[in-house]
PDB file of N, CA, C and O in Angstrom:
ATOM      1  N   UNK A   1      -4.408 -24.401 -25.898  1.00  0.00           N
ATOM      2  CA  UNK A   1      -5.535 -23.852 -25.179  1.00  0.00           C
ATOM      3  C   UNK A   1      -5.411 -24.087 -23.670  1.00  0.00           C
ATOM      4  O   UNK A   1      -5.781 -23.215 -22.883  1.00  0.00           O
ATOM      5  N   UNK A   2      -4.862 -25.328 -23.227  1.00  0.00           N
ATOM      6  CA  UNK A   2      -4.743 -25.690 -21.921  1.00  0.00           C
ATOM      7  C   UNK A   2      -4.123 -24.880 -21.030  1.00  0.00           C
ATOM      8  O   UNK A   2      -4.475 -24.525 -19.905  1.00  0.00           O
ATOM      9  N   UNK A   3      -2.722 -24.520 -21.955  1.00  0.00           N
ATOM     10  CA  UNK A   3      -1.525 -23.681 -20.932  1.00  0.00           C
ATOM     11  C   UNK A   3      -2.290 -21.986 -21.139  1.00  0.00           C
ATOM     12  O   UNK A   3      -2.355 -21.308 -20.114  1.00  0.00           O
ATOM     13  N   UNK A   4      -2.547 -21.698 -21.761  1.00  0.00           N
ATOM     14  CA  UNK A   4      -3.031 -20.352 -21.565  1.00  0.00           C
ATOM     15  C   UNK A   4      -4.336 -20.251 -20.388  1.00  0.00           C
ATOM     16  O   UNK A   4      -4.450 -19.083 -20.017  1.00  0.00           O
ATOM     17  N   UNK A   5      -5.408 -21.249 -19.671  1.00  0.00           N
ATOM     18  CA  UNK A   5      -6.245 -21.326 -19.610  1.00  0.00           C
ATOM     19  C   UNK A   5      -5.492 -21.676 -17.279  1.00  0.00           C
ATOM     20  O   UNK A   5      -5.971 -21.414 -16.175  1.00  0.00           O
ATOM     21  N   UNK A   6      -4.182 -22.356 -17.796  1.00  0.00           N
ATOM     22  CA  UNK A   6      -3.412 -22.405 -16.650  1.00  0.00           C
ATOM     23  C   UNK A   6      -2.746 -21.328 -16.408  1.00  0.00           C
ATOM     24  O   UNK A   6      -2.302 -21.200 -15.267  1.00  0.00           O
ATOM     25  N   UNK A   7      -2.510 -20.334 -17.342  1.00  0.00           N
ATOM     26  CA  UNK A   7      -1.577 -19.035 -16.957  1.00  0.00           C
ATOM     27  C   UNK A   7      -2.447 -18.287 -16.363  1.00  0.00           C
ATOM     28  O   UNK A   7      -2.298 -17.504 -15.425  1.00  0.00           O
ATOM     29  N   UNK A   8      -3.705 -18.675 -17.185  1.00  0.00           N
ATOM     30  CA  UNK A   8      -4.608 -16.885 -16.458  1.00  0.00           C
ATOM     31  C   UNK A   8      -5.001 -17.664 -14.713  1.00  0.00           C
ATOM     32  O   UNK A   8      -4.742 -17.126 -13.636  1.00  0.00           O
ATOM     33  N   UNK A   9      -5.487 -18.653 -14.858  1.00  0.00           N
ATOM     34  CA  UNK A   9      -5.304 -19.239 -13.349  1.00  0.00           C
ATOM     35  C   UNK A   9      -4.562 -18.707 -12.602  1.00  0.00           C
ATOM     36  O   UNK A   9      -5.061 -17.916 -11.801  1.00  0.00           O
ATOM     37  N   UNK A  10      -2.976 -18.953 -12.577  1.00  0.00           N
ATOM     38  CA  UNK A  10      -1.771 -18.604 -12.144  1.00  0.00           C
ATOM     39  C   UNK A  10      -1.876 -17.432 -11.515  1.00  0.00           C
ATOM     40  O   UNK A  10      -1.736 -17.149 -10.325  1.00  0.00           O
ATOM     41  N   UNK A  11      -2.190 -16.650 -12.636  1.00  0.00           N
ATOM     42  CA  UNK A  11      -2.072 -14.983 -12.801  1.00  0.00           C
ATOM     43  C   UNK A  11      -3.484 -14.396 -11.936  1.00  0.00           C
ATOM     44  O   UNK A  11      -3.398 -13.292 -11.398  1.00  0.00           O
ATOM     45  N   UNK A  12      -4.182 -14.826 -11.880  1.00  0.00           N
ATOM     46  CA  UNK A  12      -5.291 -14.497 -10.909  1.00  0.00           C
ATOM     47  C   UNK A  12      -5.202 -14.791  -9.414  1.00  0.00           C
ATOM     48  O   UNK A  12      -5.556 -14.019  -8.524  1.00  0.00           O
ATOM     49  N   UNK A  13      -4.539 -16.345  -9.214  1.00  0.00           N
ATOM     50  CA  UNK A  13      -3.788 -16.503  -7.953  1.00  0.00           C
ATOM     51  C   UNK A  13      -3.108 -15.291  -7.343  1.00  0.00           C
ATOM     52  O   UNK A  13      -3.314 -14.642  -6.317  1.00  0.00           O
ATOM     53  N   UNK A  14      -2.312 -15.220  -8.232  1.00  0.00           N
ATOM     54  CA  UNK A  14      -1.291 -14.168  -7.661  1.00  0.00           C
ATOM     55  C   UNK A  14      -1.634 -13.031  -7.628  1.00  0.00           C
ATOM     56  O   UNK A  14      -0.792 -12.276  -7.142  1.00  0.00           O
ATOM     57  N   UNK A  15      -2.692 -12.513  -8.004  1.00  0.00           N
ATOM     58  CA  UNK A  15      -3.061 -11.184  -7.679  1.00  0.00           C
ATOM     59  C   UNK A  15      -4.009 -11.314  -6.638  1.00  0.00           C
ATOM     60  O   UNK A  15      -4.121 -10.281  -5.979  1.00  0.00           O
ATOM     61  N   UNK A  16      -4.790 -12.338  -6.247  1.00  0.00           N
ATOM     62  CA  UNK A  16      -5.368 -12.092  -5.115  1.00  0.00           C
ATOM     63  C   UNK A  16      -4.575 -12.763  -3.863  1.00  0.00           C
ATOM     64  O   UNK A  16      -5.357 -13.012  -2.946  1.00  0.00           O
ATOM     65  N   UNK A  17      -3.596 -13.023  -3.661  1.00  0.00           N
ATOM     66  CA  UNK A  17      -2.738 -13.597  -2.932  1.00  0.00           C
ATOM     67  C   UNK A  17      -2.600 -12.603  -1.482  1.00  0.00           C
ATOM     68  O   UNK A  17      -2.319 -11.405  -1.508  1.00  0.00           O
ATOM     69  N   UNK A  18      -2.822 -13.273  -0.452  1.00  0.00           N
ATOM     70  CA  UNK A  18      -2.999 -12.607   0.948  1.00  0.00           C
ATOM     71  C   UNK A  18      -1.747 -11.651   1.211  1.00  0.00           C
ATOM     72  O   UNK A  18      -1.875 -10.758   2.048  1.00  0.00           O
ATOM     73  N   UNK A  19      -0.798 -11.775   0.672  1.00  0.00           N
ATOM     74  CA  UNK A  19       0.463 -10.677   1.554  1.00  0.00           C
ATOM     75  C   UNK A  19       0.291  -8.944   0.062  1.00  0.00           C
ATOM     76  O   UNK A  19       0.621  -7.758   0.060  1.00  0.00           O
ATOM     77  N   UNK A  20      -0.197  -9.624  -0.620  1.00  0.00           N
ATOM     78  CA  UNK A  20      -1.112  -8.447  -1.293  1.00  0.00           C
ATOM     79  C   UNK A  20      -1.997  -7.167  -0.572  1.00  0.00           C
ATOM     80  O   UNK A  20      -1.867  -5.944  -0.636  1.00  0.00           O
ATOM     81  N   UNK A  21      -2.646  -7.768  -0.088  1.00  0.00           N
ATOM     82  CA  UNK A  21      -4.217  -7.211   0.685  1.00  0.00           C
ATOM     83  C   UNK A  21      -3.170  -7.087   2.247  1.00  0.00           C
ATOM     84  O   UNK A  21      -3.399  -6.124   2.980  1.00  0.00           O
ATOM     85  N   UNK A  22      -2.364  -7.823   2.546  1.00  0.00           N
ATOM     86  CA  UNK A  22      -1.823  -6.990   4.056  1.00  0.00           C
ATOM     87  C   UNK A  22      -0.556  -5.868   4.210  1.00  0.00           C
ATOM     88  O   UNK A  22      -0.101  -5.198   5.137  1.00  0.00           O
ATOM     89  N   UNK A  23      -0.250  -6.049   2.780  1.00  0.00           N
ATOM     90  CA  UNK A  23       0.838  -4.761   2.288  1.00  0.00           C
ATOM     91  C   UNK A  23      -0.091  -3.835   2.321  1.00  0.00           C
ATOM     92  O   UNK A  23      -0.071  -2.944   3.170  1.00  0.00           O
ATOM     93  N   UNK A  24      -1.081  -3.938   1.339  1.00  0.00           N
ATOM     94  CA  UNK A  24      -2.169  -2.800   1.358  1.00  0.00           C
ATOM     95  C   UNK A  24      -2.891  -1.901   2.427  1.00  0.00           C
ATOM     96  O   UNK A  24      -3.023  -0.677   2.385  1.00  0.00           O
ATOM     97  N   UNK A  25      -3.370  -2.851   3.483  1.00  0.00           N
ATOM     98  CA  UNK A  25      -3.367  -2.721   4.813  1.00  0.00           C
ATOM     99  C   UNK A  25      -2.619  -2.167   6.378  1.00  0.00           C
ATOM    100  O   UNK A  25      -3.039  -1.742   7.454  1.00  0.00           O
ATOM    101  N   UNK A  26      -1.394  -2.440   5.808  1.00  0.00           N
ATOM    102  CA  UNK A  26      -0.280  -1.871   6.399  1.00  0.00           C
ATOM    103  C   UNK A  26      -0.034  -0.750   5.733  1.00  0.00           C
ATOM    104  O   UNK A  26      -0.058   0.229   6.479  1.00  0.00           O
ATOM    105  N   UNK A  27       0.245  -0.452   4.366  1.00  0.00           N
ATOM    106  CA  UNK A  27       0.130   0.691   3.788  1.00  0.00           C
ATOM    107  C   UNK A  27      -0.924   2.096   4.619  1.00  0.00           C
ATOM    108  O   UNK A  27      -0.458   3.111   5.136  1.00  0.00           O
ATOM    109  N   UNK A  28      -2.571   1.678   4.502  1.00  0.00           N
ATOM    110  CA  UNK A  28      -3.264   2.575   5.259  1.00  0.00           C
ATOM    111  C   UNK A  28      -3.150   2.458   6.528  1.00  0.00           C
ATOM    112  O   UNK A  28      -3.906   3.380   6.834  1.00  0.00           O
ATOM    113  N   UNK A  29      -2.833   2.089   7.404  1.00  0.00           N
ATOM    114  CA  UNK A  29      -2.207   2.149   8.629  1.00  0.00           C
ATOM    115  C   UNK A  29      -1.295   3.088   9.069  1.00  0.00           C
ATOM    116  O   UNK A  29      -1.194   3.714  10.124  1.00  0.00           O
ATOM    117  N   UNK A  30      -0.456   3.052   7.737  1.00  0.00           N
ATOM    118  CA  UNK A  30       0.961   3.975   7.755  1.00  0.00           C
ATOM    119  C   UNK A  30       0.188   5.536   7.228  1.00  0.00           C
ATOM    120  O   UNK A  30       0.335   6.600   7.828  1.00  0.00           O
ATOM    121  N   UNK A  31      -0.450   5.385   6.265  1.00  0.00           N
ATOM    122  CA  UNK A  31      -0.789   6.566   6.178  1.00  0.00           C
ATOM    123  C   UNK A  31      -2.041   7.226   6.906  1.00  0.00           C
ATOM    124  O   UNK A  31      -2.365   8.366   6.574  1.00  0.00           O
ATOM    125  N   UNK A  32      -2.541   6.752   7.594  1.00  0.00           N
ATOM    126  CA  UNK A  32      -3.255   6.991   9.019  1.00  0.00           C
ATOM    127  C   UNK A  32      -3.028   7.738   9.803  1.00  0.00           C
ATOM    128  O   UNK A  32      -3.796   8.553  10.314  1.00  0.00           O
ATOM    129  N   UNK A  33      -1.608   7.501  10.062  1.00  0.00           N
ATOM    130  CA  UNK A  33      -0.598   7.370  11.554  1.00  0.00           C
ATOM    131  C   UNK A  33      -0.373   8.553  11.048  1.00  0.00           C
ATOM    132  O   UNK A  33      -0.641   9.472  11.821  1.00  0.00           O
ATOM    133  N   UNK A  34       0.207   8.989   9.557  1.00  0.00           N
ATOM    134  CA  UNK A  34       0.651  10.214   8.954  1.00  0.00           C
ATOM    135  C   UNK A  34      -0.307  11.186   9.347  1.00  0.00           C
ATOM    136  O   UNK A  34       0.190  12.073  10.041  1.00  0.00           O
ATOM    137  N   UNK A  35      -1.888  11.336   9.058  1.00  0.00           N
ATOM    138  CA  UNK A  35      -3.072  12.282   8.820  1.00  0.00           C
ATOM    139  C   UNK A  35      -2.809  12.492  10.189  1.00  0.00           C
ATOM    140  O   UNK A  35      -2.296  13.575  10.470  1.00  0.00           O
ATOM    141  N   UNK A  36      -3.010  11.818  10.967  1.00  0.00           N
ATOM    142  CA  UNK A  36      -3.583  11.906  12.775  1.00  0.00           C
ATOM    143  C   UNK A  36      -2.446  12.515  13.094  1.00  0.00           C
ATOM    144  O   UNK A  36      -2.674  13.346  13.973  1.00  0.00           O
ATOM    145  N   UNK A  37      -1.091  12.479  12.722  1.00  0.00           N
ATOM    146  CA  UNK A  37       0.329  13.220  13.315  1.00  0.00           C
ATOM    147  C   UNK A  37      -0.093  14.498  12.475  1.00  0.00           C
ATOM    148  O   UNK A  37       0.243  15.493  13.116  1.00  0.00           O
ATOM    149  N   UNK A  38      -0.709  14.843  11.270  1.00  0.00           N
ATOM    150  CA  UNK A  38      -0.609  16.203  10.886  1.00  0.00           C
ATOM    151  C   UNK A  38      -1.541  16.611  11.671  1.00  0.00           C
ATOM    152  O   UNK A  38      -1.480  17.831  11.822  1.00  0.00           O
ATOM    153  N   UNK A  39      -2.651  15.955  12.421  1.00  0.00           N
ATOM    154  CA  UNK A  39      -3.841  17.723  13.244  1.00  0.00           C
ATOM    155  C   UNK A  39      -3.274  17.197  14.897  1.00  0.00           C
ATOM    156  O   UNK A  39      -3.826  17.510  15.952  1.00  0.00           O
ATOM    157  N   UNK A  40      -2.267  16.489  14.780  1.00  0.00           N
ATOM    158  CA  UNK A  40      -2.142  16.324  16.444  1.00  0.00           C
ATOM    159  C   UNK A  40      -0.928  17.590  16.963  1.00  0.00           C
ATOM    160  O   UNK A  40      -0.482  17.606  18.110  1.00  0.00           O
ATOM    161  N   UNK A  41      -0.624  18.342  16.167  1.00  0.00           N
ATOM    162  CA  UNK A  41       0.264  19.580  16.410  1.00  0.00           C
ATOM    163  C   UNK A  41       0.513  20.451  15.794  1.00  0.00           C
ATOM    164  O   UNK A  41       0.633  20.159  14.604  1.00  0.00           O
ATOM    165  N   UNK A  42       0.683  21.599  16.059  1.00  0.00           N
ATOM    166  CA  UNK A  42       1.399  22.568  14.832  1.00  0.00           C
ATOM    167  C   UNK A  42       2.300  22.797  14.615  1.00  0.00           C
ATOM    168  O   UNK A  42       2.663  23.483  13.659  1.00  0.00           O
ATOM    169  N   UNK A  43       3.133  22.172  15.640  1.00  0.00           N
ATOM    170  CA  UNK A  43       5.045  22.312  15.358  1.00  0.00           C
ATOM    171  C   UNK A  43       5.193  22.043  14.047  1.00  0.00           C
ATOM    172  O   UNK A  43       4.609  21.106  13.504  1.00  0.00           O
ATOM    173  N   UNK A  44       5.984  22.846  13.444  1.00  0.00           N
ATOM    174  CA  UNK A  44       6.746  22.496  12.785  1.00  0.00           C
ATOM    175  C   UNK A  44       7.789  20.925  12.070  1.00  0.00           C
ATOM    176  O   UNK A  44       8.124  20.520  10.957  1.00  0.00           O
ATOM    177  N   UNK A  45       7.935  20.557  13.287  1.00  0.00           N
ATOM    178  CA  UNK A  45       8.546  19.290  13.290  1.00  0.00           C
ATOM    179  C   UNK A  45       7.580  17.958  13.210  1.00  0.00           C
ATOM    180  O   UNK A  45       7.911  16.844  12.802  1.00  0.00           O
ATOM    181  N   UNK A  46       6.003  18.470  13.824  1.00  0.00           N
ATOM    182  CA  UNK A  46       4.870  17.613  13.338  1.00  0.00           C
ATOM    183  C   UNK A  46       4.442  17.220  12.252  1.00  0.00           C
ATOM    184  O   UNK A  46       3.843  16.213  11.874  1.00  0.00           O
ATOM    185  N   UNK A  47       4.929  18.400  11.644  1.00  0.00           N
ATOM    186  CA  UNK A  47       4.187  18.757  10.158  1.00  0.00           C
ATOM    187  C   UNK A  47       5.274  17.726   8.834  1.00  0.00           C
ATOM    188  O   UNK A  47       5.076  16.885   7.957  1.00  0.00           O
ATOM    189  N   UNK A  48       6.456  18.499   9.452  1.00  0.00           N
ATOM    190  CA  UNK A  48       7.645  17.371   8.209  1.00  0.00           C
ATOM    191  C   UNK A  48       7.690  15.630   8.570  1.00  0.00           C
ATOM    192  O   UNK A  48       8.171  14.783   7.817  1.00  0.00           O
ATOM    193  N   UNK A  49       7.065  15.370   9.904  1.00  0.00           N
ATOM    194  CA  UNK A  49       7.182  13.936  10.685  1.00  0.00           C
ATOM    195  C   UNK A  49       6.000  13.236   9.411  1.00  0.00           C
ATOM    196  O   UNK A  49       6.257  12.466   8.485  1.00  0.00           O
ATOM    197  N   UNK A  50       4.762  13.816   9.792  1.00  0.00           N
ATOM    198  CA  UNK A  50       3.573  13.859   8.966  1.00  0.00           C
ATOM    199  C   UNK A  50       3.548  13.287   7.932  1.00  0.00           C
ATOM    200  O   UNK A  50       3.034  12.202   7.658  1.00  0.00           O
ATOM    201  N   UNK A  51       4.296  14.236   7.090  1.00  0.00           N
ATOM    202  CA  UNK A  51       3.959  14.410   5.898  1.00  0.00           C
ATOM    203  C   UNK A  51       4.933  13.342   4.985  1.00  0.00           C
ATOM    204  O   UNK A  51       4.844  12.852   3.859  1.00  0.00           O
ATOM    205  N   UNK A  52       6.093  13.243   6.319  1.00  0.00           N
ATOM    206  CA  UNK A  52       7.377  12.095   5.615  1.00  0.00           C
ATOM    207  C   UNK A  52       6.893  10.528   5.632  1.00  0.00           C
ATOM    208  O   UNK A  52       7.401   9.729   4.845  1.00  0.00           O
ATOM    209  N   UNK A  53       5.644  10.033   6.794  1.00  0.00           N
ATOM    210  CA  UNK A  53       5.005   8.814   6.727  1.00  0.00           C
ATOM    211  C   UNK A  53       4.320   8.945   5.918  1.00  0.00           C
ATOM    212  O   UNK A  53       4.510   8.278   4.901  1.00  0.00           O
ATOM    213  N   UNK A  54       3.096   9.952   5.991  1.00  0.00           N
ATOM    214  CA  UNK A  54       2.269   9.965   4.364  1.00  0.00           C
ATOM    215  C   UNK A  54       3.042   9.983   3.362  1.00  0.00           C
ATOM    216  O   UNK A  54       2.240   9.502   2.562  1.00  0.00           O
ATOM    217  N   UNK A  55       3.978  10.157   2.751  1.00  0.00           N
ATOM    218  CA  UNK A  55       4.586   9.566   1.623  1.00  0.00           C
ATOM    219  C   UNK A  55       4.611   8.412   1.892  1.00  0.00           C
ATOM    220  O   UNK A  55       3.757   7.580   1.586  1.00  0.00           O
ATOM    221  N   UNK A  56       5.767   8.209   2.599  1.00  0.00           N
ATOM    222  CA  UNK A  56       5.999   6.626   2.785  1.00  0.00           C
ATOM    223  C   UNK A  56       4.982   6.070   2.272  1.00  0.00           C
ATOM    224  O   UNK A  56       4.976   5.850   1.060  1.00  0.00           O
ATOM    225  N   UNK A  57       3.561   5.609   3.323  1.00  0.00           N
ATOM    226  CA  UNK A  57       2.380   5.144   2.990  1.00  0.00           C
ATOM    227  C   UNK A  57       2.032   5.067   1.569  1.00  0.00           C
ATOM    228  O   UNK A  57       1.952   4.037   0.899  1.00  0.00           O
ATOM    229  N   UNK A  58       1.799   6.475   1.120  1.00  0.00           N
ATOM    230  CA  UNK A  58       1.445   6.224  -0.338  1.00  0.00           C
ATOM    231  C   UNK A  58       2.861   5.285  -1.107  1.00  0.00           C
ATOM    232  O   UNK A  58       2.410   4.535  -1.972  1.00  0.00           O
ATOM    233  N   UNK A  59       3.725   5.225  -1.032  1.00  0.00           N
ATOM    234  CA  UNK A  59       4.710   4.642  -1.755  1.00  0.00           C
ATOM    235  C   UNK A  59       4.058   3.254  -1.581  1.00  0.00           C
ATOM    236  O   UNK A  59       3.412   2.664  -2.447  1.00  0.00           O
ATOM    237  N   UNK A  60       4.328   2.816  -0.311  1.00  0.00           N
ATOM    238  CA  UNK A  60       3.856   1.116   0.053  1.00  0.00           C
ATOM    239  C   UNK A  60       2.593   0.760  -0.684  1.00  0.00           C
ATOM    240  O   UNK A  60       2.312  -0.349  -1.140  1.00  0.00           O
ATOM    241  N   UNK A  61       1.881   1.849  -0.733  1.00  0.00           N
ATOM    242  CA  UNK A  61       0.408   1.324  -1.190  1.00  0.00           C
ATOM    243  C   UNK A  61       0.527   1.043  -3.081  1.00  0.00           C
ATOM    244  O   UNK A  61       0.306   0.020  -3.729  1.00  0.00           O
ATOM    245  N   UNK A  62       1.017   2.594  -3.582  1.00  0.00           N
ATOM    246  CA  UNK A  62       1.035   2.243  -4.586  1.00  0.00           C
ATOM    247  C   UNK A  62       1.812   1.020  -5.598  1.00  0.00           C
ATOM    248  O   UNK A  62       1.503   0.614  -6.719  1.00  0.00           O
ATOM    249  N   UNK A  63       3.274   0.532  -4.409  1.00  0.00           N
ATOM    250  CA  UNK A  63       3.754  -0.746  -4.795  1.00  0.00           C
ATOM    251  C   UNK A  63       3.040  -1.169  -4.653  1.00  0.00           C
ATOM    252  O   UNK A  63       2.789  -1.569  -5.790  1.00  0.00           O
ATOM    253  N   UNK A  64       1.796  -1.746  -3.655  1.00  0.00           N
ATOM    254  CA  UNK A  64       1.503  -3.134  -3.572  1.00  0.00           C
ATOM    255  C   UNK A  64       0.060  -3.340  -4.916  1.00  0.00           C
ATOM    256  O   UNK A  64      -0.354  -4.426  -5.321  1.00  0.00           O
ATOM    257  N   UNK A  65      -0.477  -1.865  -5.386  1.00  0.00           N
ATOM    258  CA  UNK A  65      -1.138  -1.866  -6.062  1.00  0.00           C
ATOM    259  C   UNK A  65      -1.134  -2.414  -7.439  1.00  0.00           C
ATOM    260  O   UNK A  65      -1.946  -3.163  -7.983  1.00  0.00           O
ATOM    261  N   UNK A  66       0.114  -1.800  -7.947  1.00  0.00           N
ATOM    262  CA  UNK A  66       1.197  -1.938  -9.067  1.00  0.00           C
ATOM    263  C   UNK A  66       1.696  -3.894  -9.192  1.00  0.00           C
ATOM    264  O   UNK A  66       1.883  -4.445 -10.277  1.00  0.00           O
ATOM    265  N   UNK A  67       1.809  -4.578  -7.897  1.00  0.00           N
ATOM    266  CA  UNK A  67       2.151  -5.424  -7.935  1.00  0.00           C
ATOM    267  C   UNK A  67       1.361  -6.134  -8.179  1.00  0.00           C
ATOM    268  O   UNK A  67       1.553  -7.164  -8.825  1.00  0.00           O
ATOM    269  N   UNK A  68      -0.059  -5.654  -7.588  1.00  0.00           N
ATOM    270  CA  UNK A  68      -1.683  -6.980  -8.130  1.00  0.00           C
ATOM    271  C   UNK A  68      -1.725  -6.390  -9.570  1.00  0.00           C
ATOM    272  O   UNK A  68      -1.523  -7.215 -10.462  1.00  0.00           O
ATOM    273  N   UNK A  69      -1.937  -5.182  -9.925  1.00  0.00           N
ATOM    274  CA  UNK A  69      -1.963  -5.340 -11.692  1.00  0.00           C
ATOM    275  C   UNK A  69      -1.169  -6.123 -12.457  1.00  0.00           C
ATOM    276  O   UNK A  69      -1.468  -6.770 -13.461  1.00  0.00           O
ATOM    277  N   UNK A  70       0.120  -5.984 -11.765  1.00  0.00           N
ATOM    278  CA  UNK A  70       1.006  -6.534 -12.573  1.00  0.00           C
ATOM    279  C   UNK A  70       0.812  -8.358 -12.824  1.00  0.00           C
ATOM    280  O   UNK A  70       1.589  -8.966 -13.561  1.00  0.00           O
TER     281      UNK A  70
END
C-alpha cells in the first residue's frame, strides 16, 4: 500500500513540475509570433514563415502536453 501511495506522489510531482508549464509557455509564445507574422503581410513568403512557426509551436506544445499526461 505504501509504495503505490509513493508512486502516485512521484507521478503527480512530475506532472506539475515547472519546466512543464515553461515549455508550455514558450510553446504559446512561439505560436503567437506565428498568428501576428500571418496578418503582418501578404507576401507570400509571410505566409509560409507563419505558418512554419505555427507548426512548430503546436508541436512544442503538444509535446509538453503529452509529457504531463504521461
Amino acid at each position: 500500500m505504501g509504495v503505490q501511495k509513493n508512486t502516485t506522489m512521484s507521478t503527480r510531482e512530475e506532472a506539475n513540475a515547472p519546466r512543464h508549464y515553461l515549455l508550455l509557455t514558450f510553446a504559446i509564445v512561439i505560436g503567437m509570433v506565428g498568428v501576428y507574422l500571418r496578418f503582418a503581410g501578404d507576401a507570400r513568403g509571410w505566409n509560409i514563415a507563419s505558418n512554419i512557426i505555427l507548426v512548430i509551436g503546436i508541436i512544442v506544445a503538444l509535446k509538453a502536453v503529452f509529457t504531463i499526461m504521461k
